[in-house]
N, C-alpha and C positions, 0 to 999 in steps of 0.2 A: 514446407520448410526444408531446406537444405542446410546438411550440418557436415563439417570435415572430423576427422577423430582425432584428437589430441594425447596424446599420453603420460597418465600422471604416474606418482609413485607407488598407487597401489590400486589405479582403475583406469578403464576406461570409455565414453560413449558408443557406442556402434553407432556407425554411421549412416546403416539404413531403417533402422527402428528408434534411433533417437531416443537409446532406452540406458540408463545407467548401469552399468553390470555391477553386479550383486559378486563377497568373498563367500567364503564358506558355511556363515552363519546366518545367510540367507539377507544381511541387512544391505540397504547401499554403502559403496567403499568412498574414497575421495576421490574426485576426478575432475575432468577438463574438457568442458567441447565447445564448439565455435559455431553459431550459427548465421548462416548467409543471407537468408531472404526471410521477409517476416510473414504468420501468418495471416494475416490482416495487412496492407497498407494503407494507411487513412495518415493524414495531416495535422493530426491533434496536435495543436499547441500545445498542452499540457496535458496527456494523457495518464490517468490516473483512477485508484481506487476499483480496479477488475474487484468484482466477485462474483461467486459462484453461486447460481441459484439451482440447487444439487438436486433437486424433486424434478424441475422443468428441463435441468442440464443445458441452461442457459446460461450465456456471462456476459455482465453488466459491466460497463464502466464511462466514465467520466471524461470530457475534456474543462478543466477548467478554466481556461482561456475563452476558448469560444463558448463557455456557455452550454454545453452539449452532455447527451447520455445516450451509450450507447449501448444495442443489446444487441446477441448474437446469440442464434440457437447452434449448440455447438452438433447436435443429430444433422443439422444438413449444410453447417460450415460458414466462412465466411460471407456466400450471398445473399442469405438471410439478415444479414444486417440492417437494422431499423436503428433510425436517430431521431433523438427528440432535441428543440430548442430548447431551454430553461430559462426563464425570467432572472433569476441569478446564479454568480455560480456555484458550483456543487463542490467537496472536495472530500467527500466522503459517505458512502451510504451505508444500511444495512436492513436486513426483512425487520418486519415487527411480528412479533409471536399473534397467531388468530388472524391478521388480515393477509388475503391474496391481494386486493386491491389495489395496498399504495404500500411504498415503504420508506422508514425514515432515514434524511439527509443531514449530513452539515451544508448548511445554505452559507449565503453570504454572512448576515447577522447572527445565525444559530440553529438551533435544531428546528426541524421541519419537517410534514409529510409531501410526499413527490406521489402523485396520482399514475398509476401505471400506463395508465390508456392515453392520457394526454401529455403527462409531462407538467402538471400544474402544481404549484409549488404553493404551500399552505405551512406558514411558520408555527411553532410548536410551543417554544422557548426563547427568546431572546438572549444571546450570552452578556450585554452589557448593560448596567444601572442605570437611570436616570437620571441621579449624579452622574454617570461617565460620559453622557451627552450623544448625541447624532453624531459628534465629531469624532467619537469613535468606534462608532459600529460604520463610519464610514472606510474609516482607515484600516480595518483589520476585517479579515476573512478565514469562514472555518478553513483547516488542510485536513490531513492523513484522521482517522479513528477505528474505534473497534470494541465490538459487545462484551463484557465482561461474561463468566458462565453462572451469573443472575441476575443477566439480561439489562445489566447500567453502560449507558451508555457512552463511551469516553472520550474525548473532539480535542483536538488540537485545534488552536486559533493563532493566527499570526499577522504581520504587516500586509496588510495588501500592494502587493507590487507595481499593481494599477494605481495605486495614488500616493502610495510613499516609500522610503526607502525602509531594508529589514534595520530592527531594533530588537531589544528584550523585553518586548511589551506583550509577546506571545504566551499563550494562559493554555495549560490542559484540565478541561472542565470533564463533570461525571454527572450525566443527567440519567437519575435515577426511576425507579417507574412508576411511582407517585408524583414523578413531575419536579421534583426537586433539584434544584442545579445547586452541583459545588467545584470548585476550585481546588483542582488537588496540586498542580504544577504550575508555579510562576516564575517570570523572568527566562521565560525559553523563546527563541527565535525563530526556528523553523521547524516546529514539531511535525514530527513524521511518525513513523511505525511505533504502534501498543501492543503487546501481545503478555502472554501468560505463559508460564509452564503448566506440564502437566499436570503436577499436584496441585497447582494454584496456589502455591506457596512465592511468588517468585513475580513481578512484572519490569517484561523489558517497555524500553523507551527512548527514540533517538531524536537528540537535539542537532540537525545534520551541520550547522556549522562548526559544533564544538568536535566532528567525524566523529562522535561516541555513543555509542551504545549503551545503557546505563540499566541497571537494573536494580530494584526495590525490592526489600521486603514485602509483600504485601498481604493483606488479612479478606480474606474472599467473604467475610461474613458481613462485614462492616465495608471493604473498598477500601479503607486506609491503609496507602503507601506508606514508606518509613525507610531508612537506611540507604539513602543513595551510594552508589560508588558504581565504579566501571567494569562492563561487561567486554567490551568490544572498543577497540581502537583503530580508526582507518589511517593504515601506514602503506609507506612504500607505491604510493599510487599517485597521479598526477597531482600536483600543490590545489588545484582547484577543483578535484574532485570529494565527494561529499558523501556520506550512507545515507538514502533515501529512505521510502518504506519499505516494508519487509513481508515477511508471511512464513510460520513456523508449520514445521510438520511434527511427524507421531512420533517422531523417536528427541523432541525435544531441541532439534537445529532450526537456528532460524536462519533464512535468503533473505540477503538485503542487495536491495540495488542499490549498484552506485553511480550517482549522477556524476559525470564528468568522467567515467572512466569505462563508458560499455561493458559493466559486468555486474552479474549477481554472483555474491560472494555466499556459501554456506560454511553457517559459522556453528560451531559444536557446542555443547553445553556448557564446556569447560571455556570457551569462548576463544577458539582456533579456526582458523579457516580451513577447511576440509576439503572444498570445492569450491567450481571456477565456472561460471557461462560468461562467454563471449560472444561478444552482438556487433551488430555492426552501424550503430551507432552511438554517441557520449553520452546521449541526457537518458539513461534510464531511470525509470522511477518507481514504479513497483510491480513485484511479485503479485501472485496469488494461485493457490493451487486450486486443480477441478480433476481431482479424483487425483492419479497420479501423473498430471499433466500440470506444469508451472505454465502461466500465463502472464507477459509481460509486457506493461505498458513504459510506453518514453515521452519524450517530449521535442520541441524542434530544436534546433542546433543553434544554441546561443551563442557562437561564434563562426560564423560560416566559413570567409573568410580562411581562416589557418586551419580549419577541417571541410573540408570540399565531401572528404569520403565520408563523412557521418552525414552529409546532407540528406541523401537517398530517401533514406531510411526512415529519418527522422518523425517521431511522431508516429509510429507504425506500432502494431500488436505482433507480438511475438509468442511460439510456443514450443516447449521443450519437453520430454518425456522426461521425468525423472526416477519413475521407480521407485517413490515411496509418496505417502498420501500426506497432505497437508492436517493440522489440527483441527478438532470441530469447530464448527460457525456455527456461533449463537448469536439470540433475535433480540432483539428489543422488546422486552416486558412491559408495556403500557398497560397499567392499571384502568 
């Protein structure tokens, strides 16, 4: 990875350790760096859902386009990449607490186990009624999710691109570890990033058309959300640019990519942009950190045409030192 340094108002990246300097009090400051070439170049159509398998120091992620899962052992770097095919696609995974074996996905229709060693995909939960028909587990597909910390699991579902146009028929479900599926968020379109604050008092959640960030009351005993209103608003950046998903760190900021605009933004608790990465391509889509290293997936250039210079790139893995560690990942509690 090659990065130039930029200079903000009160930090800045070094440009050969790719490391965020740190003010007085030891925390990271706000800053700005730009980087040139990705770690990874691979062609994902829709590259998505990095994570961190923190024991093996491995990272996983998705293309949802083509159908693909991709893993990389980060001890000996990008040529270690192994790719699996999937019967459908994926848009989001995460370990299940007790197995090394397999871990669970959002599949096309719903939650599902993915077999480690092959890639076979074995569905769990179906997210749609019998009343709602075939014709709608046709139309709609899991995206973005993320483990609560006791282990519920929470999936955004939306239009599938592949056979019809976006609506507000998109559902954020909570599949709990008895097995029980509920409906916590309806009438959202392209759900993207779930996260938690520290205290577990608090969940964000972006609906990326409406550019907002929203964040909830929320009750970590029971899972019940409450109190919507705005955390985050995407201004001042290209008309067709959108907050993707995200991934929050220890001190409580969440990084949200923004698609259409080659940047992850770090946004502060009080809900201010702090910090700036610059990529060098539009369609970024999300975050996630491995240790104190952000790792960044995109997608391909949905206009080539008027952007020639995001072509490159497109689709490619990125990585950035930031200098402070992301929040805990937790597993999926199946009972």
């Amino acid at each position: 990875m090659e990065g130039n340094v930029q200079q903000s108002r009160s930090g800045v990246v070094d440009a050969n350790t790719k490391r965020m300097c740190v003010g007085e009090d030891g925390l990271p400051v706000a800053h700005a760096a730009e980087l040139g070439v990705p770690y990874l170049q691979i062609d994902c159509g829709l590259g998505e859902a990095p994570f961190w398998e923190k024991e093996a120091h491995r990272l996983r992620f998705v293309d949802i386009v083509k159908q693909k899962l991709h893993v990389i052992d980060l001890n000996k770097g990008p040529s270690s990449l192994i790719s699996f095919d999937l019967d459908d696609p994926v848009g989001t995974t995460a370990d299940i607490e007790g197995s090394n074996d397999e871990i669970v996905v959002g599949a096309k229709g719903g939650y599902a186990t993915l077999n480690r060693k092959t890639g076979g995909i074995e569905y769990l939960k179906k997210l749609w009624t019998a009343e709602e028909g075939a014709e709608k587990e046709k139309k709609m597909r899991s995206n973005d999710g993320a483990v609560d910390t006791s282990g519920r699991y929470w999936i955004g579902a939306m239009c599938d691109p592949k056979v019809t146009d976006a609506s507000d028929e998109g559902v954020v479900f909570r599949l709990d570890p008895d097995m029980k599926l509920h409906r916590m968020i309806e009438n959202v379109t392209i759900p993207n990033g779930i996260g938690w604050s520290a205290d577990d008092k608090t969940m964000y959640f972006t609906d990326s058309p409406t550019k907002t960030i929203s964040k909830f009351d929320y009750d970590s005993v029971t899972g019940h959300v409450s109190n919507r209103r705005p955390h985050f608003i995407l201004e001042h950046v290209a008309s067709d640019a959108v907050p993707d998903g995200f991934a929050m760190d220890v001190d409580g900021c969440i990084w949200t990519a923004v698609f259409g605009a080659g940047k992850v933004l770090r946004i502060s608790p009080e809900g201010k942009v702090i910090g700036e990465i610059s990529l060098p391509t539009r369609c970024i889509s999300c975050p996630r950190f491995a240790g104190e290293d952000l790792f960044i997936t995109s997608a391909e250039e949905e206009d080539p045409d008027s952007y020639l210079e995001s072509v490159k790139y497109a689709g490619s893995l990125f990585r950035v030192h930031v200098g402070v560690e992301g929040s805990p990942i937790h597993r999926f509690k199946r009972l």
